[in-house]
Residue frames relative to the residue before (quaternion, step in Angstrom):
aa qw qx qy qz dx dy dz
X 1.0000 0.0000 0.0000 0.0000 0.00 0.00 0.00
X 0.1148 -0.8326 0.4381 0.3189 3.23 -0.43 0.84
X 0.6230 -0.5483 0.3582 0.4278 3.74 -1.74 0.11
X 0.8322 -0.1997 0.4551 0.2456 2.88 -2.41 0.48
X 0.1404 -0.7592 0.5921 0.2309 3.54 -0.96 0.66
X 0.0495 -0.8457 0.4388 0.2995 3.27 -0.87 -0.17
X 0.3844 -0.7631 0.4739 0.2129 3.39 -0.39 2.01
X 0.0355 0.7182 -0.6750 -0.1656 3.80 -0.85 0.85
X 0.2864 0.6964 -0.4851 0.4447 3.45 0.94 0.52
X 0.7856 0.2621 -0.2035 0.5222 3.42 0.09 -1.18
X 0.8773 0.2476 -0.3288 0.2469 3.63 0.22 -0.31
X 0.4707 0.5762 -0.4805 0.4643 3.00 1.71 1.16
X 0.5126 0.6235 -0.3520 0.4739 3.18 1.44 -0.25
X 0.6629 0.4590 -0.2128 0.5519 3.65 1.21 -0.54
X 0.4785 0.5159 -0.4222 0.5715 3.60 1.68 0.09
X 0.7706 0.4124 -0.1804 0.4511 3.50 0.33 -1.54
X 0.5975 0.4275 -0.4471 0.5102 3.93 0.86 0.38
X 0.5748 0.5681 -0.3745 0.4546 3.51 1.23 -0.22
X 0.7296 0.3761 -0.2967 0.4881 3.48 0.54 -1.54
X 0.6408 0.5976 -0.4006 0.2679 3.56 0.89 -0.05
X 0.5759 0.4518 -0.3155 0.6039 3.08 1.76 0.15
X 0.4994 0.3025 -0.5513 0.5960 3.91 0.56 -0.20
X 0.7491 0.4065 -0.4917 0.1785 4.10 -0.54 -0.72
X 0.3366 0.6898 -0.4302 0.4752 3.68 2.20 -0.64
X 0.8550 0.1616 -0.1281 0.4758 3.96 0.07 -1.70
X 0.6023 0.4198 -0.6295 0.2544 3.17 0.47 0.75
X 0.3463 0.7423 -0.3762 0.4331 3.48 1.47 -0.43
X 0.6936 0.5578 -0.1602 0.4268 3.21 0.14 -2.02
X 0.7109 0.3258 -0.2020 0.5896 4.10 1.11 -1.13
X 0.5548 -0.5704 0.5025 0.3380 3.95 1.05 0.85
X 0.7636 0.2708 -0.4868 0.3264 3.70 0.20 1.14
X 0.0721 -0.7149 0.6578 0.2260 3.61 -0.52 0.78
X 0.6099 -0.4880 0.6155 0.1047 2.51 -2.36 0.60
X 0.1345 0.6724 -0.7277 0.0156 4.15 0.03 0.87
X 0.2775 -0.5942 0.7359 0.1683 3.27 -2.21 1.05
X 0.3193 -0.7517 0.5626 0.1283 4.10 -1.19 0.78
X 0.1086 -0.8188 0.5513 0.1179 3.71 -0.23 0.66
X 0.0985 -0.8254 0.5520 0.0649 3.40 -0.44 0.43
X 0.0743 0.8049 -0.5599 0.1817 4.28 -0.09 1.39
X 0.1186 0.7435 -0.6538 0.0752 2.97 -1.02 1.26
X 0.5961 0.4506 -0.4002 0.5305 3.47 0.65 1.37
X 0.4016 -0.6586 0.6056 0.1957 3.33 -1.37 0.88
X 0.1487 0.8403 -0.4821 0.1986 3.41 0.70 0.78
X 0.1239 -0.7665 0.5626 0.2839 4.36 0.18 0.26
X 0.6343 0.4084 -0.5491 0.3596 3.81 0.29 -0.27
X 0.6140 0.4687 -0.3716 0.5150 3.81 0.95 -0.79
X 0.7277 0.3678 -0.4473 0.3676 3.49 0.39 -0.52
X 0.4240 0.6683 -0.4224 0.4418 3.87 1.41 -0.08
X 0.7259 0.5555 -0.1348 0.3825 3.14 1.13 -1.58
X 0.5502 0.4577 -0.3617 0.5974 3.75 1.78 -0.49
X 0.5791 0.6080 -0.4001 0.3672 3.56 0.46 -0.92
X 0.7151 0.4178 -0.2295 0.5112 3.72 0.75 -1.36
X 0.6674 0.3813 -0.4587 0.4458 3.81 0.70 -0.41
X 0.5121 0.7158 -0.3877 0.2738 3.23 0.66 -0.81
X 0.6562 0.5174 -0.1570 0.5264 2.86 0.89 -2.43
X 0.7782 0.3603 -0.2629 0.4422 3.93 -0.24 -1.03
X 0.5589 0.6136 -0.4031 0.3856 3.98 1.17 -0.14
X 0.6487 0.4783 -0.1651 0.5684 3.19 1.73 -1.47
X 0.6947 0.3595 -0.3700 0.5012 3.81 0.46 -0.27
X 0.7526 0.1879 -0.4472 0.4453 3.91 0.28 0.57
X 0.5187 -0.7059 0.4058 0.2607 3.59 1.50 0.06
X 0.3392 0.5299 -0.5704 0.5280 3.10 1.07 1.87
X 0.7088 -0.5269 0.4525 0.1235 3.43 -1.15 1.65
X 0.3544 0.7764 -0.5206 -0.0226 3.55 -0.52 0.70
X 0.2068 -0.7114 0.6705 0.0401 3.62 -1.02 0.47
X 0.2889 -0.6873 0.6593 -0.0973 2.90 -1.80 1.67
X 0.0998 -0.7715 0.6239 -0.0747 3.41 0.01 1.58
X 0.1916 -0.8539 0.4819 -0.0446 3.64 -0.34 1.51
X 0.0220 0.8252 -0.5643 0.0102 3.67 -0.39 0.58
X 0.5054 -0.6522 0.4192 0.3788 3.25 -1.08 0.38
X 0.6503 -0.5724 0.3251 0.3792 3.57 -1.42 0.74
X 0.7495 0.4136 -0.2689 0.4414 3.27 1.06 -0.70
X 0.2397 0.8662 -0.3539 0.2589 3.56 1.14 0.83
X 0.5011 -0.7202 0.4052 0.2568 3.49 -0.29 1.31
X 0.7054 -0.3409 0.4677 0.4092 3.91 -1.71 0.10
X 0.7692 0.4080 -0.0627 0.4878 2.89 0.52 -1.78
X 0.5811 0.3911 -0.4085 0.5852 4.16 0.54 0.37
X 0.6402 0.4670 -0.2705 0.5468 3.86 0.81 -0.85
X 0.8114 0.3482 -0.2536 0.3951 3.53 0.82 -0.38
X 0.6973 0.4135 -0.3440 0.4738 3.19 1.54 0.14
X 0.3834 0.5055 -0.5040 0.5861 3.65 1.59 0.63
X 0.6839 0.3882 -0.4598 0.4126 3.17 0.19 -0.70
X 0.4200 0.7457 -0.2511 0.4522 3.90 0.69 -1.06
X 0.9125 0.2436 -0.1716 0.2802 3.16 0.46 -1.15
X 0.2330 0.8205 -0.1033 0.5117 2.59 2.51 -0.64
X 0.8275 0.4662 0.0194 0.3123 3.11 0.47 -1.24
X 0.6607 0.5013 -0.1335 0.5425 2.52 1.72 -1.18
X 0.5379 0.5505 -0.3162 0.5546 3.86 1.70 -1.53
X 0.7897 -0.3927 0.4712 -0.0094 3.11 -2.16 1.48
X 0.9049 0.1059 0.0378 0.4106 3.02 0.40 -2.31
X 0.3570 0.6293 -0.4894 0.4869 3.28 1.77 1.15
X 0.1803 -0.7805 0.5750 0.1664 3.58 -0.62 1.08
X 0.6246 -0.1172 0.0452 0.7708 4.00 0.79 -0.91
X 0.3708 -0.4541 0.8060 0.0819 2.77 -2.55 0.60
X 0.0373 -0.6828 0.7295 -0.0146 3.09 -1.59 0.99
X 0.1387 -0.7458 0.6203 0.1994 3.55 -1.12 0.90
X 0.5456 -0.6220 0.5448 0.1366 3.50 -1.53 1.22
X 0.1027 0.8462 -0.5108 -0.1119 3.25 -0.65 0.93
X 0.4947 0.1031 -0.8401 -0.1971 2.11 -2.36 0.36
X 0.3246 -0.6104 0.5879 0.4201 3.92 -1.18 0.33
X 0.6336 -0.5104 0.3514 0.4632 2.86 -1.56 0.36
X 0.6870 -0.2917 0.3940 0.5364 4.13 -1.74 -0.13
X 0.9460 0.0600 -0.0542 0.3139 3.00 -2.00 1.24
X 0.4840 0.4247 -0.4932 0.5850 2.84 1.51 2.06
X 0.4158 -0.7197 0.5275 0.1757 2.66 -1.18 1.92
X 0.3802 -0.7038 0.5741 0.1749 4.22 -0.48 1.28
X 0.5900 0.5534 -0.3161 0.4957 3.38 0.50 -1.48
X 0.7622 0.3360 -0.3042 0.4622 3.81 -0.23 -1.12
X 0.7952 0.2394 -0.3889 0.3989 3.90 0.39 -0.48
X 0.3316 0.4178 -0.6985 0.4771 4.17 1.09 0.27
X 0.7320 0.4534 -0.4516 0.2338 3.64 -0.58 -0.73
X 0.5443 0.6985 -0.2749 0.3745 3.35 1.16 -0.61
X 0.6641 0.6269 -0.1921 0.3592 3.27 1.34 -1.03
X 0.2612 -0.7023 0.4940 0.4410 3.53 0.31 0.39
X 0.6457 -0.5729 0.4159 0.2861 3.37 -1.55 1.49
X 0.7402 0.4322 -0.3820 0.3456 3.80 0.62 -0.75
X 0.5396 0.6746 -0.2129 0.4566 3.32 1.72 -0.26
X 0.6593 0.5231 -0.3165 0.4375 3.43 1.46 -0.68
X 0.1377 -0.7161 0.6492 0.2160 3.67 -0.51 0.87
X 0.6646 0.5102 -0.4262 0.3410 3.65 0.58 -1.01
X 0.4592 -0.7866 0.3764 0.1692 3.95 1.20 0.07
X 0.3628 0.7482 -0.2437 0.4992 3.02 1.76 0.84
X 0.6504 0.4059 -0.3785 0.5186 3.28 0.66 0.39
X 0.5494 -0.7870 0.2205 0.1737 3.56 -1.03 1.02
X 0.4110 0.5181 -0.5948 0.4570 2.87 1.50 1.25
X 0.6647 0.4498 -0.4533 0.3878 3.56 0.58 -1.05
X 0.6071 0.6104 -0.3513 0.3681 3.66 0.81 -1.11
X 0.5819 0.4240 -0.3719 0.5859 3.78 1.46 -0.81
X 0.7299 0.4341 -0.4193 0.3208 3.87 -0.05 -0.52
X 0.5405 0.5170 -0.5254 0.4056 3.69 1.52 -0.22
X 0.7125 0.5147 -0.3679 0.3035 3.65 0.65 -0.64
X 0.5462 0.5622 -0.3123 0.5367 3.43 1.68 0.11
X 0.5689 -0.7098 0.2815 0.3054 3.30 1.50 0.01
X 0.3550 0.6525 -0.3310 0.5820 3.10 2.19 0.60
X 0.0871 -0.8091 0.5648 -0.1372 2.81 -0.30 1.91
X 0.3352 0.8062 -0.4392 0.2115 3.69 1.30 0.14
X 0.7824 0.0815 0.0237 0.6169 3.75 1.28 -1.27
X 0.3702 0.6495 -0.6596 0.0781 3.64 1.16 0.67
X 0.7928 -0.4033 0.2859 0.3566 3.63 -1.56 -0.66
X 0.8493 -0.3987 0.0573 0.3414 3.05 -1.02 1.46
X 0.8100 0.4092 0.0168 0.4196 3.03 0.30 -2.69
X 0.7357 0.3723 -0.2018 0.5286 3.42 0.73 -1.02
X 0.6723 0.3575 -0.4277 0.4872 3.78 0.63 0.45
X 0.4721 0.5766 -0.3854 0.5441 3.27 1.25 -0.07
X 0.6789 0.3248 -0.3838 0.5350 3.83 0.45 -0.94
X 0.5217 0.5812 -0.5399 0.3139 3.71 0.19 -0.87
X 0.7326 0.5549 -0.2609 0.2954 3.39 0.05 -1.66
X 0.6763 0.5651 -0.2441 0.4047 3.08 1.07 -1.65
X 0.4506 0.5741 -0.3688 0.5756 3.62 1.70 -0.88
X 0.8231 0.4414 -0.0878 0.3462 3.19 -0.54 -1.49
X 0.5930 0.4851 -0.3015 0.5675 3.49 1.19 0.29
X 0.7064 0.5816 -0.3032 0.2660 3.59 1.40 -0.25
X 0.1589 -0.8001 0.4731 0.3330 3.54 -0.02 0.18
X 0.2711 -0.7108 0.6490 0.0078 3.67 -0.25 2.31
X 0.4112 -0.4906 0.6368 0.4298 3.39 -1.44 -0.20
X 0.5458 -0.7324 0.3946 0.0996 3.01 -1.25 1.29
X 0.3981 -0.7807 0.4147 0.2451 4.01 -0.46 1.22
X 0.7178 0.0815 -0.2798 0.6324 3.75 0.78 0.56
X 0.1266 -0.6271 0.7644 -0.0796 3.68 -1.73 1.07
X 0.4576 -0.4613 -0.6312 0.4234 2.13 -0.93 2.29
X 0.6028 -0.5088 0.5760 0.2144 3.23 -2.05 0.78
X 0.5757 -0.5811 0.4863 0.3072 3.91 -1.22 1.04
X 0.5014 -0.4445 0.5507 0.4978 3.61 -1.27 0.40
X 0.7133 0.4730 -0.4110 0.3138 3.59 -0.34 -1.10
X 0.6489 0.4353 -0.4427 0.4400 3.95 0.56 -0.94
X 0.5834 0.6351 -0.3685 0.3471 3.83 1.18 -1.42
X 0.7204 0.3947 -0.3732 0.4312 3.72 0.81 -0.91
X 0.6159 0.5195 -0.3385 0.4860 3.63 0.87 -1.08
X 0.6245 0.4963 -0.3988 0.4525 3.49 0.27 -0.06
X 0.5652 0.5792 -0.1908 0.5556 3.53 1.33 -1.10
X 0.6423 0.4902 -0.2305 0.5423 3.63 0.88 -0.72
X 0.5288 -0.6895 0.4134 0.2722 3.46 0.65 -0.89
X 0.3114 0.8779 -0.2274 0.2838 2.95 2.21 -0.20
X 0.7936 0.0872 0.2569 0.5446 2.89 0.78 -1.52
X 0.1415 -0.7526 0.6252 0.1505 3.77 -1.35 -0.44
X 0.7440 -0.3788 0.3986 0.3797 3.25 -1.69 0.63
X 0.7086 0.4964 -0.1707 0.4715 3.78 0.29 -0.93
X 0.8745 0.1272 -0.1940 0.4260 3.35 0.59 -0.84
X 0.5694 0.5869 -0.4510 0.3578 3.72 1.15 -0.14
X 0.6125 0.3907 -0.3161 0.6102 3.91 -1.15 1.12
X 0.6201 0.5621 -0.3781 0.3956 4.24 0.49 -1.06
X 0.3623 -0.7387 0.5528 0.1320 2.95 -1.12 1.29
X 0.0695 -0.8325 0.5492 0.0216 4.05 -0.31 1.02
X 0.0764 0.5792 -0.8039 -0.1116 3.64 -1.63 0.63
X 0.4624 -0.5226 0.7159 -0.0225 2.20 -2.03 1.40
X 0.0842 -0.7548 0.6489 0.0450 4.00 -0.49 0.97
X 0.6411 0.3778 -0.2766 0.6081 3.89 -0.14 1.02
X 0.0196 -0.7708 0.6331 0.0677 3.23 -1.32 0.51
X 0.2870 0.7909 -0.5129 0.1704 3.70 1.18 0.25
X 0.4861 -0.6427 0.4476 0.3878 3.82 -1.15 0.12
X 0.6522 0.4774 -0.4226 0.4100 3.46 1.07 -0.01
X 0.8150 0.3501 -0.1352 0.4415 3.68 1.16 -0.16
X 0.5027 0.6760 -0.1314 0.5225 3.16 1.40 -2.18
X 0.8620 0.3142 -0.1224 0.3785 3.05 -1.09 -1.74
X 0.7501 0.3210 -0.3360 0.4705 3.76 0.19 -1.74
X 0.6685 0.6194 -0.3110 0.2697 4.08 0.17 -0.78
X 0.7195 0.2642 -0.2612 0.5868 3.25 1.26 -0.87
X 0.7633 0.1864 -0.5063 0.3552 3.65 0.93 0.91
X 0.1708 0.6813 -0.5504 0.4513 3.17 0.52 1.73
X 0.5970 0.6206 -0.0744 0.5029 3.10 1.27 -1.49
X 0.8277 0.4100 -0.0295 0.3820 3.06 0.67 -1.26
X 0.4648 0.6005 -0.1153 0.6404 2.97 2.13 -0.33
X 0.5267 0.5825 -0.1780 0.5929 3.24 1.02 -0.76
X 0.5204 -0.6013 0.5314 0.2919 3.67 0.15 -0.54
X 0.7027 0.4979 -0.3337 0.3834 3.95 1.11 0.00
X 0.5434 -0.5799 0.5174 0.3175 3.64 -1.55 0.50
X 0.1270 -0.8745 0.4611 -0.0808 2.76 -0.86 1.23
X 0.1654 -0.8285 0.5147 0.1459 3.53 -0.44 1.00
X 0.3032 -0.7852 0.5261 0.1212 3.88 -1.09 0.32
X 0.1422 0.7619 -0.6318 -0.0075 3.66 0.36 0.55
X 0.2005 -0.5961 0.7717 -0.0949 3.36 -1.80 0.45
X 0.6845 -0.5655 0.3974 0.2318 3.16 -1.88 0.71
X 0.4957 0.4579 -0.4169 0.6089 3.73 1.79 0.05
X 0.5932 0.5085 -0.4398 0.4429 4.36 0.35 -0.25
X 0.5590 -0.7343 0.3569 0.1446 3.18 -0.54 1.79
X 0.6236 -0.5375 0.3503 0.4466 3.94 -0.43 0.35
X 0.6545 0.4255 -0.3152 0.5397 3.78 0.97 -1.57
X 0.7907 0.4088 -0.4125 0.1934 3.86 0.60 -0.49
X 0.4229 0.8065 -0.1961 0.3637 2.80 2.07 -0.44
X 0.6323 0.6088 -0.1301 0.4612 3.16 1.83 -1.17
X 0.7831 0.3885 -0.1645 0.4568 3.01 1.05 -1.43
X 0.6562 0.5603 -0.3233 0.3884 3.47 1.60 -0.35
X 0.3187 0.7456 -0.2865 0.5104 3.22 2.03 -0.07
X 0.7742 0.5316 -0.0310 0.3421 2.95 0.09 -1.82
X 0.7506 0.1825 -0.2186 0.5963 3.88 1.41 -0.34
X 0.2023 0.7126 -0.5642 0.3645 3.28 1.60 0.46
X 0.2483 -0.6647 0.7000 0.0810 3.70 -1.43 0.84
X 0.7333 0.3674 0.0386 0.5708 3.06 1.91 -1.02
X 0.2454 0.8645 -0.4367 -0.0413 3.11 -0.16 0.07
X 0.1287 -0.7556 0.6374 -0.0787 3.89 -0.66 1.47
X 0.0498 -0.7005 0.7073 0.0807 3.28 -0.88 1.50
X 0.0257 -0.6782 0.7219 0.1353 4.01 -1.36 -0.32
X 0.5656 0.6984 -0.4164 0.1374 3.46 -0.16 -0.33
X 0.4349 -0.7320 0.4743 0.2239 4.02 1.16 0.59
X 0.4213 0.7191 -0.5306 0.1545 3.92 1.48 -0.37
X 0.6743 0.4673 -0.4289 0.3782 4.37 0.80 0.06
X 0.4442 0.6153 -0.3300 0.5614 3.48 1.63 0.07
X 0.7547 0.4368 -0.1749 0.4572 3.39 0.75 -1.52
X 0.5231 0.4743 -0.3113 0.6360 4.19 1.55 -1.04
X 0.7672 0.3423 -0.4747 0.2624 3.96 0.10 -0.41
X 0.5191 0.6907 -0.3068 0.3992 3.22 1.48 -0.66
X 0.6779 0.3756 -0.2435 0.5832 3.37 0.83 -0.76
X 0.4399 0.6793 -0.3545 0.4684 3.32 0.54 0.10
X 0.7800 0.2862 -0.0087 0.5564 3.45 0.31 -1.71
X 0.7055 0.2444 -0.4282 0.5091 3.76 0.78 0.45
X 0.5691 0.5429 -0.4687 0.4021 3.44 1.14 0.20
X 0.6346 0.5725 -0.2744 0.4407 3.47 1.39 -0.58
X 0.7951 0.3811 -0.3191 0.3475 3.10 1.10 -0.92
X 0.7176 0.4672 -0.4279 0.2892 2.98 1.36 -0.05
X 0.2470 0.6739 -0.5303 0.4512 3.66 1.56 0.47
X 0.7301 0.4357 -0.3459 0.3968 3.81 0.19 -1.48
X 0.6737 0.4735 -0.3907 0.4113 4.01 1.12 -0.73
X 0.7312 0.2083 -0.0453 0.6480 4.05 0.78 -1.18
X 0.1682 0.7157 -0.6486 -0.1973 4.11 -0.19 0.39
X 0.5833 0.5602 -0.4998 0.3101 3.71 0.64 0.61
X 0.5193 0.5869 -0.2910 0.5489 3.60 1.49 -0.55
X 0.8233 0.2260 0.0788 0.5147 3.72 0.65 -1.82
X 0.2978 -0.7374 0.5918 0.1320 3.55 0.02 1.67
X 0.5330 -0.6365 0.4477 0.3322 3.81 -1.33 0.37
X 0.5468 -0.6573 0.4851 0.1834 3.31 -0.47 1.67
X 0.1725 -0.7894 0.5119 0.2915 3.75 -0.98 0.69
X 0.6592 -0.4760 0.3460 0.4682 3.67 -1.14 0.16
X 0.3566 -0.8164 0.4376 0.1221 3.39 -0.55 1.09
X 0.5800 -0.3893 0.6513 0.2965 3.88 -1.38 0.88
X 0.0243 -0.8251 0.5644 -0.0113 3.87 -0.44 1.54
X 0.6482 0.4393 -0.3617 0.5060 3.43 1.11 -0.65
X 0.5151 -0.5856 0.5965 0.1894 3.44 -1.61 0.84
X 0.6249 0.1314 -0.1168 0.7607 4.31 1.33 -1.21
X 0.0003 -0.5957 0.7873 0.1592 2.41 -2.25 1.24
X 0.8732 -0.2631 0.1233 0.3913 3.19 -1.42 -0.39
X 0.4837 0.6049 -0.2884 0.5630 3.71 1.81 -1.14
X 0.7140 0.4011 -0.3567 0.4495 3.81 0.13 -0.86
X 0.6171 0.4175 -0.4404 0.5009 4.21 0.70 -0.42
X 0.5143 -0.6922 0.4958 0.1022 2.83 -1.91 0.42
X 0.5482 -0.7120 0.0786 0.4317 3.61 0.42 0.44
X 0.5965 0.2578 -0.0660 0.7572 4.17 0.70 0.12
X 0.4896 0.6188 -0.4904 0.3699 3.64 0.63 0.49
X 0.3952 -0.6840 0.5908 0.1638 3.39 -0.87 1.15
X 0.5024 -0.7016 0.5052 -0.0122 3.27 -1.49 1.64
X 0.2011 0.7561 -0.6213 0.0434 4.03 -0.09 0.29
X 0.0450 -0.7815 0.6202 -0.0499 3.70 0.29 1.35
X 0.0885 -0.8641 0.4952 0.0141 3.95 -0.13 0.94
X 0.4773 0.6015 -0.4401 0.4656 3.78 1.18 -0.37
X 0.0619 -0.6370 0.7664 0.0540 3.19 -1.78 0.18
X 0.2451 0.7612 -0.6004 0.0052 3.38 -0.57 1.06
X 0.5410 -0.7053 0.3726 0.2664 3.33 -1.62 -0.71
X 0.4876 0.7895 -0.3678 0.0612 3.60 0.36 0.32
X 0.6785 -0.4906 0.1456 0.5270 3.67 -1.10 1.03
X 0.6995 -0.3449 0.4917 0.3873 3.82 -1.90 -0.13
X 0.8901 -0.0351 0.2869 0.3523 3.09 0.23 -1.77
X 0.0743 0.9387 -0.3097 -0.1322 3.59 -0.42 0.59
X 0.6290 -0.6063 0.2484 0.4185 3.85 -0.84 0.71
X 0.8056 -0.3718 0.3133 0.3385 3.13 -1.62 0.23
X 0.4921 0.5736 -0.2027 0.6227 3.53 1.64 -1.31
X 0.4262 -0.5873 0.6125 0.3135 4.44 0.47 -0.52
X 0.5529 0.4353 -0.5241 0.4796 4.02 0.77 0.32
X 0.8132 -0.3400 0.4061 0.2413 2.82 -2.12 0.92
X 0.2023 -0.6669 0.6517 0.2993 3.76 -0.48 0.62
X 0.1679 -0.7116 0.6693 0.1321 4.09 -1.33 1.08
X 0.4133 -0.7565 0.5066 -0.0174 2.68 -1.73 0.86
X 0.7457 -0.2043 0.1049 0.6254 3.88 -0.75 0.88
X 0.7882 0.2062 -0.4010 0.4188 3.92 -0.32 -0.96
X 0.7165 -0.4175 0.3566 0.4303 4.11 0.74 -0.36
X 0.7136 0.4988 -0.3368 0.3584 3.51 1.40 -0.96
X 0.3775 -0.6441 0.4148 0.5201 3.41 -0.57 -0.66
X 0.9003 -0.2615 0.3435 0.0549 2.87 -2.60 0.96
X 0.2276 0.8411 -0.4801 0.1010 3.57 0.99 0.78
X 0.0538 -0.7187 0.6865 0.0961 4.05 -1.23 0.25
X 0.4449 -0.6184 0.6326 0.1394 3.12 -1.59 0.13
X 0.0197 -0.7657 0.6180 -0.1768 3.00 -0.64 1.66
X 0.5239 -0.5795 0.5646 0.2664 3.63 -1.84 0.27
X 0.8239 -0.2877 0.3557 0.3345 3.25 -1.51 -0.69
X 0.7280 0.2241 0.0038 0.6479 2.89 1.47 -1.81
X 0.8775 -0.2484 0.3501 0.2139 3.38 -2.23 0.72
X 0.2778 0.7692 -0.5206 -0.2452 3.86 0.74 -0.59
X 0.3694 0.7117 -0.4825 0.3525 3.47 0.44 -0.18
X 0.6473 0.6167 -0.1401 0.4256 2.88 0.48 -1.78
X 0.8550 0.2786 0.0277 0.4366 2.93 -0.22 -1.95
X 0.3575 0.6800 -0.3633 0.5271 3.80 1.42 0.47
X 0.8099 0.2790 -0.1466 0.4947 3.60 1.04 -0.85
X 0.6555 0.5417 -0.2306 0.4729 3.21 1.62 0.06
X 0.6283 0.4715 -0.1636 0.5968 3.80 1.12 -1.41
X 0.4305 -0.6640 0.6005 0.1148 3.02 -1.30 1.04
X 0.7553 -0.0112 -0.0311 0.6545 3.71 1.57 -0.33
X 0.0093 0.8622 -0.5026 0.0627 3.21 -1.27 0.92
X 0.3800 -0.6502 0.4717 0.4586 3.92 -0.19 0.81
X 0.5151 -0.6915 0.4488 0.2347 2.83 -1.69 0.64
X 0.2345 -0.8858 0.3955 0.0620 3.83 -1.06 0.55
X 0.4238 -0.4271 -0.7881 0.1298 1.13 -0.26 2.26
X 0.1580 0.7964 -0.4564 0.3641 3.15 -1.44 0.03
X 0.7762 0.2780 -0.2424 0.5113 3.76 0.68 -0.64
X 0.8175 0.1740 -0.1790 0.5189 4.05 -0.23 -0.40
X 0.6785 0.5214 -0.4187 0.3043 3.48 0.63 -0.88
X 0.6298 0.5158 -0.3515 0.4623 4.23 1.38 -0.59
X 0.5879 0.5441 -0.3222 0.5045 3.34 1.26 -0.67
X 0.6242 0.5426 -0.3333 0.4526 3.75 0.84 -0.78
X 0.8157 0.1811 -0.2806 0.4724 3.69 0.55 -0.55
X 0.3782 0.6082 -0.5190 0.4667 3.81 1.45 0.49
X 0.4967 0.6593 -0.3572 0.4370 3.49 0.95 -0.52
X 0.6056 0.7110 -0.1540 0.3225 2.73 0.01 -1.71
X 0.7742 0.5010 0.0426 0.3845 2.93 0.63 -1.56
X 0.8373 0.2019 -0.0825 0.5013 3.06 0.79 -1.04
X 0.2456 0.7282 -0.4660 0.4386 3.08 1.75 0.78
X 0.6555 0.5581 -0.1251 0.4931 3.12 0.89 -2.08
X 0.8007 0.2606 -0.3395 0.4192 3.31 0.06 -0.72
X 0.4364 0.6019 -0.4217 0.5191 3.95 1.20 0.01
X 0.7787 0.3030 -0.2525 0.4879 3.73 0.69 -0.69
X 0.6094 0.4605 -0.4475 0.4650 3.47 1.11 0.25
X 0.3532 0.6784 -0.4302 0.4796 3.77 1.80 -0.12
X 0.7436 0.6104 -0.1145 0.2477 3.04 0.30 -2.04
X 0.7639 0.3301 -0.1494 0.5340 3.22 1.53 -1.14
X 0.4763 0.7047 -0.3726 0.3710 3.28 1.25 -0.19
């Protein structure tokens, strides 16, 4: 049987039809809401990534501005746009675009942002208020999965439900579905990893944390009692790369550099899920369809090669196994810039 999708499309689209009505009365009360972008890289997936805020800024009618720099832009130029940002009235949040350019410290200029300014919830106050369970400005991607969790209706892990879960639910804390649910969290970054599995954990659920130090057999087994399961971890992006410098250097010395074989790209397959287990596959990567006999990318009609978009995990795989699964595409990546949003428009609350 296969699994449940889960459209974050549609229920970020049902976010962004809301904030279009708080951004209507906040207008209407003489304050607009302007988002700052801040890019200093000729990157195309980031520049894919302005395009979509842009686009989704203009369709609920929040103000946005693209503050370009040059890729080869110093700390200290990035830090005095930002700076200035910071300093302007009619700047509600600042987001920085990434990648910066080489031999910028990122970490030091999110911090730079004043915290009420971060929508992307990355600085280490907002990042401290997620562990207080202040989910108003946590981070983008990983409140975006949460919800998408927390929106399912699981079969619940205790019947009759404790008084205590009944009130936290009542609070808003939690839900019937997710309080008692065992969760692994694959990734441990601060923009996903870390803040997501203490959402989760907030929530009322056990939570596991794997990472690129969490052996393979434990990885399996931590999989495997996952009620949940959330992967981040870019690891078919990260297997194709290595790939293509292992090939190319075979193609430069093939006596030095035996021919690399096509590598096992997904990190979850179907064996590692748990049956009726719900799927939050957050990565977005890139790697070709299909390759030749030779191990090169098979290319298509324009000459290049044959690229798709894939997750962390197998979906195929894990399609016949998960009782739910984000869609692909389609599942975190609408919810990531619905965030966004309603970060921004939380910090125009905030200052009001």
């Amino acid at each position: 049987m296969a699994a449940n999708l889960i459209d974050g499309a549609a229920v970020a689209e049902g976010i962004l039809n809301r904030l279009a009505k708080e951004l209507k009365e906040l207008k209407a009360a003489g304050r607009e809401v302007r988002l700052a972008a801040v890019q200093a890289n000729d990157n195309p997936g980031s520049r894919i990534y302005v395009k979509n805020q842009k686009k989704s800024c203009e369709e609920v009618g929040l103000a946005y501005d693209l503050h370009e720099l040059s890729p080869t832009a110093s700390q200290q130029e990035i830090a005095a746009k930002i700076d200035e940002l910071g300093r302007d009235p009619s700047v509600t949040g600042i987001i920085l675009q990434m990648p910066v350019p080489p031999g910028v410290d990122a970490r030091a200029l999110q911090r730079r942002i004043p915290f009420e300014k971060d929508v992307e919830g990355l600085h280490p106050y907002n990042e401290g208020l997620t562990v207080y369970g202040d989910m108003t400005m946590s981070p983008c991607t990983a409140k975006g999965a949460f919800l998408l969790a927390k929106g399912l209706e699981l079969p619940p892990s205790y019947s009759p439900l404790p008084d205590f879960a009944k009130k936290m639910i009542e609070a808003g804390k939690t839900t019937a579905s997710l309080y008692g649910k065992n969760v692994t969290v694959v990734g441990h970054s601060e923009i996903v990893g870390k803040p997501l599995a203490l959402l989760f954990m907030d929530a009322f659920c056990t939570v596991t944390v794997c990472h690129i130090g969490t052996p393979p057999e434990r990885l399996r087994e931590a999989c495997l009692r996952a009620d949940i399961l959330c992967v981040a971890t870019g690891v078919p992006q990260v297997r194709y790369a290595a790939y293509e410098r292992a090939l190319a250097a075979h193609e430069k010395d093939p006596a030095k550099n035996p021919r690399p074989a096509v590598p096992d790209f997904y990190l979850i397959h179907g064996d590692m899920i748990r049956r009726g287990a719900a799927v939050i596959d957050i990565a977005i990567n890139r790697i070709p369809k299909a390759f030749d006999a030779s191990g090169k990318p098979v290319l298509g009609p324009k000459g290049k090669p044959e690229m798709q978009v894939v997750g962390d995990v197998a979906y195929e795989e894990a399609l016949e196994v998960a009782g739910w699964i984000t869609k692909l595409p389609g599942g975190v990546g609408p919810m990531t810039v619905a965030m966004l949003l309603q970060n921004t428009v939380a910090a125009a609350k905030a200052r009001a």
